[in-house]
VEXZA-476026 format. One line per 3 residues: their letters; for each residue x, y, z of C-alpha. Coordinates in Angstrom, 1 decimal. Layout:
<atoms>
A = X Y Z ~ ...
</atoms>
This chain:
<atoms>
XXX = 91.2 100.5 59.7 ~ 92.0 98.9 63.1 ~ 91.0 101.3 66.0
XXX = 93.5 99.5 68.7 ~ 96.1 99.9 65.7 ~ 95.8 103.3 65.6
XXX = 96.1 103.5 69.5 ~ 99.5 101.2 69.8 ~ 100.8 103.5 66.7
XXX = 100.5 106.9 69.0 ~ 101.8 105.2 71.8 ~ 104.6 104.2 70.1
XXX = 105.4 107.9 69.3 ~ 104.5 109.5 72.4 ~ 106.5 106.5 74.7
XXX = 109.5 106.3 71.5 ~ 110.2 102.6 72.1 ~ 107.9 100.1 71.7
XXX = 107.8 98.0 75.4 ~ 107.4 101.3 77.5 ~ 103.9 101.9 74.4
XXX = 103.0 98.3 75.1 ~ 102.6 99.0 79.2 ~ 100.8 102.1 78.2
XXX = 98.0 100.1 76.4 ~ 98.5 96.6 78.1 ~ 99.9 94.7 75.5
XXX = 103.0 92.5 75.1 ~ 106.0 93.6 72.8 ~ 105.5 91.8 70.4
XXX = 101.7 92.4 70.2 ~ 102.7 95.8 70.1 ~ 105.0 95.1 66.7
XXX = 102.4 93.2 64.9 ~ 99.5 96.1 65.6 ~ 102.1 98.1 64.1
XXX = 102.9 95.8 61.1 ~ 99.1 95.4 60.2 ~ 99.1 99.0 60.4
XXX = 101.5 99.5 57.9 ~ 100.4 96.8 55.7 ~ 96.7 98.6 56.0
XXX = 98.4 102.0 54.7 ~ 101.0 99.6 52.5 ~ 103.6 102.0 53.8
XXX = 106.3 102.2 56.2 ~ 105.0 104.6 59.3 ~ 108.3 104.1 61.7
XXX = 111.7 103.7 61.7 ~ 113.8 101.8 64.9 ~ 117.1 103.1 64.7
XXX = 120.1 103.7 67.4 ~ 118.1 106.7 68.5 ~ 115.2 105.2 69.3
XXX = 111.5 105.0 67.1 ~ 111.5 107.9 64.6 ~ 108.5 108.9 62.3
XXX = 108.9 108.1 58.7 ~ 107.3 111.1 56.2 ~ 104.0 109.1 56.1
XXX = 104.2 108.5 60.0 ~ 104.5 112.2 60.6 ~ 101.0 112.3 58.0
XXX = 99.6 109.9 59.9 ~ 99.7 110.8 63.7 ~ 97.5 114.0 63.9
XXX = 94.7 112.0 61.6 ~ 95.6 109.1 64.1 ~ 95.0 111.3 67.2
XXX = 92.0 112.7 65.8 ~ 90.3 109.4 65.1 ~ 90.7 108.1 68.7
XXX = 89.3 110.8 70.3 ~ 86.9 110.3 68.1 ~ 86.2 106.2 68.8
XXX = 86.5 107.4 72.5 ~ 83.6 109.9 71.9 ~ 81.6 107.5 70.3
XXX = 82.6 104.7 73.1 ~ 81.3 107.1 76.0 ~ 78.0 108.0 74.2
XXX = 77.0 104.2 73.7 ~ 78.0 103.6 77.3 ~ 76.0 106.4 78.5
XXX = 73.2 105.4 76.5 ~ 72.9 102.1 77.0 ~ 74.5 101.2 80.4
XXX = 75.7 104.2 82.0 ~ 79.3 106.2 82.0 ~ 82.1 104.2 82.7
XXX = 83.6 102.7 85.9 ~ 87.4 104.5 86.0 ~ 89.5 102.1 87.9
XXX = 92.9 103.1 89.1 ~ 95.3 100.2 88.4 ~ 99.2 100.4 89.2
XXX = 102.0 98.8 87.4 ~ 102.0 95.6 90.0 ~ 98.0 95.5 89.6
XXX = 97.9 96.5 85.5 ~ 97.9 92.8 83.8 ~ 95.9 91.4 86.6
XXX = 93.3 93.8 85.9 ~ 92.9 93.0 82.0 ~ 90.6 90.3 82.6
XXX = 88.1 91.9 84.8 ~ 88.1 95.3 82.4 ~ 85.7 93.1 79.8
XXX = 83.2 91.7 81.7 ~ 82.2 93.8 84.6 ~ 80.4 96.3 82.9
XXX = 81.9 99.6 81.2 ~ 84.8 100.0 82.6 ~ 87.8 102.9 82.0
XXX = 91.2 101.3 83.4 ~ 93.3 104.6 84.4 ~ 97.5 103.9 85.4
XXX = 97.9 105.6 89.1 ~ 101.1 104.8 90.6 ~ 100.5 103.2 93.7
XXX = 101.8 106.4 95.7 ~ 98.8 108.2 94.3 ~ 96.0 106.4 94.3
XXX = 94.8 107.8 97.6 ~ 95.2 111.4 96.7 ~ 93.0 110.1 92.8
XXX = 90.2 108.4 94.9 ~ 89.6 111.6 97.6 ~ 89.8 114.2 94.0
XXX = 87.3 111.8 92.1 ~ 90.2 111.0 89.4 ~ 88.9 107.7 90.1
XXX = 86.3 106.0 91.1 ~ 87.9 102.5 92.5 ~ 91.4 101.7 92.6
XXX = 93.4 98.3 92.7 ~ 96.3 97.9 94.4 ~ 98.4 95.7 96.6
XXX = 99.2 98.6 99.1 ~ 97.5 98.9 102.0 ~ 95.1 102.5 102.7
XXX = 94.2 102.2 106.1 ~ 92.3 106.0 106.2 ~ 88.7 106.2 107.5
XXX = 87.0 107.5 104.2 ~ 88.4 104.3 102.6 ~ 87.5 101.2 102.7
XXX = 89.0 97.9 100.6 ~ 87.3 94.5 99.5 ~ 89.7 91.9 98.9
XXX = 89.1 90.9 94.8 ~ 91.8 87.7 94.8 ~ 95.4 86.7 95.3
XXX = 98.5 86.0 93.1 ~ 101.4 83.6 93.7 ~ 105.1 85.0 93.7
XXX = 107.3 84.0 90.8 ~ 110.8 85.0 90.8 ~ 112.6 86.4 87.5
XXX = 116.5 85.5 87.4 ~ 118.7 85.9 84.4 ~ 119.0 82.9 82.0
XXX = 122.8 82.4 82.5 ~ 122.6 82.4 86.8 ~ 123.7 78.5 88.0
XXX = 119.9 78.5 89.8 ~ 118.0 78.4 86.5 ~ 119.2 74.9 86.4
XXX = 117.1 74.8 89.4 ~ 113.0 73.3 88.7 ~ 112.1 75.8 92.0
XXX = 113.3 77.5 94.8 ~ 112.2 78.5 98.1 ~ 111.1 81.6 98.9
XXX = 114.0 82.3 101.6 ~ 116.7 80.9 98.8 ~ 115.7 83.7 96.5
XXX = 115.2 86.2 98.9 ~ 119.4 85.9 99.7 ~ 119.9 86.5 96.2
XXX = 120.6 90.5 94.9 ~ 117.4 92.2 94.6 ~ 116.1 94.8 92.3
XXX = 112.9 96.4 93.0 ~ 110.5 98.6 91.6 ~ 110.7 101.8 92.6
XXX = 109.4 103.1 96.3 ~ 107.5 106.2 94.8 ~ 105.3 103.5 92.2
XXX = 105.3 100.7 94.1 ~ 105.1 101.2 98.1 ~ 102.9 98.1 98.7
XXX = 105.0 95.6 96.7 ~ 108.6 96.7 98.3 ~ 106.9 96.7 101.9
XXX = 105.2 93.2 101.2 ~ 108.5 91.6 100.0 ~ 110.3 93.2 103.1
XXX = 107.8 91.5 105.6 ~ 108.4 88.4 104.1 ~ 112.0 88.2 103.8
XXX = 111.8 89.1 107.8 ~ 109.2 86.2 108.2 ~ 111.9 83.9 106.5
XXX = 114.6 85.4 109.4 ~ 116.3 87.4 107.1 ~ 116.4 91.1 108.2
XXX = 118.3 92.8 105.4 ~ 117.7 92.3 102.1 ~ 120.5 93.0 99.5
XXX = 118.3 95.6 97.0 ~ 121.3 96.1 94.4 ~ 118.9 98.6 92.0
XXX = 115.7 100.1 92.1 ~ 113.7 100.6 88.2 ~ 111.0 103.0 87.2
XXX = 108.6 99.9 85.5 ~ 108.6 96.6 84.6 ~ 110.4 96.8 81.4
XXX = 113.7 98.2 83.2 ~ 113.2 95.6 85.5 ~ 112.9 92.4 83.0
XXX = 116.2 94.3 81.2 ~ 117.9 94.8 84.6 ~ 117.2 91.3 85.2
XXX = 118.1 90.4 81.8 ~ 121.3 92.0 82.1 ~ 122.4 89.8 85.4
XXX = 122.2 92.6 87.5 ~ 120.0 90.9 90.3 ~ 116.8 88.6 90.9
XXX = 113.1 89.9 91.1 ~ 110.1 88.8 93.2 ~ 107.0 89.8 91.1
XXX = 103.0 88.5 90.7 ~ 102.2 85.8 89.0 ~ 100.6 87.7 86.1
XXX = 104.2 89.5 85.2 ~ 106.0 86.3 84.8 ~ 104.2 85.0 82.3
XXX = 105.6 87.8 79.8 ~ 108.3 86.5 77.9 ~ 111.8 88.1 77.7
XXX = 114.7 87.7 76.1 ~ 117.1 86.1 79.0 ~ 114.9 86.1 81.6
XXX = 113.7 82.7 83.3 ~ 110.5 82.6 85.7 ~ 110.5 80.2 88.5
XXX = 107.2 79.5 91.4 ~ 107.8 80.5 94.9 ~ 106.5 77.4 96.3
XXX = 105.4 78.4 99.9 ~ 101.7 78.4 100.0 ~ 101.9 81.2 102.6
XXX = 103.3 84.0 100.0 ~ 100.4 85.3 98.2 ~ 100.2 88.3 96.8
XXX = 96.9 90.0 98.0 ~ 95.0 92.0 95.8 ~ 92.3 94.8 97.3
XXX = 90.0 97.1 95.7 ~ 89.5 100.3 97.6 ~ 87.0 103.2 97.0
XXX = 86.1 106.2 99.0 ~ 82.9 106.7 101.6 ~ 81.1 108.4 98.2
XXX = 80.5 105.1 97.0 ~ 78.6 104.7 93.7 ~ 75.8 102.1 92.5
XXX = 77.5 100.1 90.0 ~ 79.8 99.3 91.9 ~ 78.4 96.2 93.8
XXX = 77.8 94.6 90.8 ~ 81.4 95.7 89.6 ~ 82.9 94.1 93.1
XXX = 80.8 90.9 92.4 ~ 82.0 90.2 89.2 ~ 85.3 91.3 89.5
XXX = 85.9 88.4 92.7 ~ 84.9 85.8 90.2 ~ 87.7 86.9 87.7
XXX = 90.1 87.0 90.2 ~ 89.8 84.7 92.3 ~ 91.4 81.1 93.5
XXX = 93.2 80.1 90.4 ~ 95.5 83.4 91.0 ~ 96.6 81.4 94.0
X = 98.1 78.2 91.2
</atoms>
């Protein structure tokens, strides 16, 4: 039985739709509907239904999901003995919705490492109570018990709908998007991203951008997007996901990069050196492409 399987199945319940389960566990939609299919094919049963109320638990779901809860804690159990045992407890690294997907490819080869979502409002307040031990984030925490590395840098790529007259377009500028409606993520998640946006739209001379909605997570802003409700700025790493009437397009001025830092407190701790090291390498120049 697949482990991960069992994970996307109990997100799928707790989230009830199956792109708010896949940001929980960092995986795509539709990596989140084949976990589920081989799932089901493992148990050659049905476990959910999708129906205009959402994802509901068929009879053998319902069996399934305390068994399912109980074997993860379980796996987890076993996963933090080995990694005492062998190589120390884990490294819990704060990651925010803007930092989440860029973070993937560090989590599997800089040592154990626990990634932990903290919206980027709180990951100040989770570094000072020991909730976690780094955090990475596109905010700025200028307090004197912090301090921040840089790990790498991410071009902008702008999301439009399918049906707007600009995804004719091969590119855009930077300012040319910028003029266009503008729906954010919002303020209380993602501080750094709206204030970095903002301070580039006023390098580009334009003082006022036209924010038409603000979303809770990136997969109200793909639909709002979707939807023709506005355009979206957002790291390269988020417009490589695939959505239904949603075009990605470069934001060709070498000067907007997204800058990526990793902050910890004055309590530093001794794997993380090596975790810095090797988390530069992952990240770093071909995020700038």
């Amino acid at each position: 039985m697949d482990i991960r399987a069992l994970e996307v199945f109990v997100a799928v319940v707790e989230q009830g739709h199956f792109g708010r389960a896949g940001q929980q566990v960092f995986m795509s939609q539709s990596g989140v509907t084949r976990a589920i299919k081989r799932l089901e094919s493992d148990f050659d049963v049905r476990l959910l239904e999708r129906g205009g109320q959402g994802v509901q638990l068929t009879p053998a779901g319902t069996a399934l999901l305390p068994w399912a809860r109980r074997m993860l804690g379980l796996a987890q159990r076993a996963r933090e003995a080995v990694a005492q045992s062998s190589r120390g407890a884990a490294l819990i690294v704060g990651v925010s919705h803007t930092s989440s997907l860029l973070t993937q490819r560090f989590s599997l080869t800089a040592g154990p490492v626990q990634l932990r979502h903290v919206a980027s409002a709180q990951q100040l307040a989770a570094l000072r109570e020991g909730r976690c031990d780094v955090v990475v984030s596109v905010s700025a925490i200028r307090e004197a018990d912090v301090t921040c590395h840089p790990l790498g840098y991410e071009r902008y790529y702008g999301l439009m709908p399918v049906s707007h007259p600009l995804a004719a377009e091969p590119a855009l500028s930077f300012a040319q998007w910028l003029r266009q409606p503008q729906i954010i993520l919002s303020i209380l998640q993602e501080p750094g991203l709206s204030r970095l946006v903002s301070g580039h739209a006023r390098d580009q001379g334009i003082e006022h951008l036209d924010f038409v909605e603000e979303v809770d997570d990136m997969l109200q802003l793909f639909e709002a997007v979707s939807a023709g409700r506005g355009f979206a700025a957002v790291p390269r790493s988020w417009a490589q996901i695939r959505h239904e009437g949603v075009v990605s397009r470069p934001l060709p001025d070498p000067a907007q990069l997204m800058t990526f830092g990793m902050f910890l407190s004055a309590n530093s701790d001794a794997r993380i050196p090596l975790f810095l090291s090797q988390a530069q390498v992952c990240l770093g120049p071909e995020d700038a492409r």
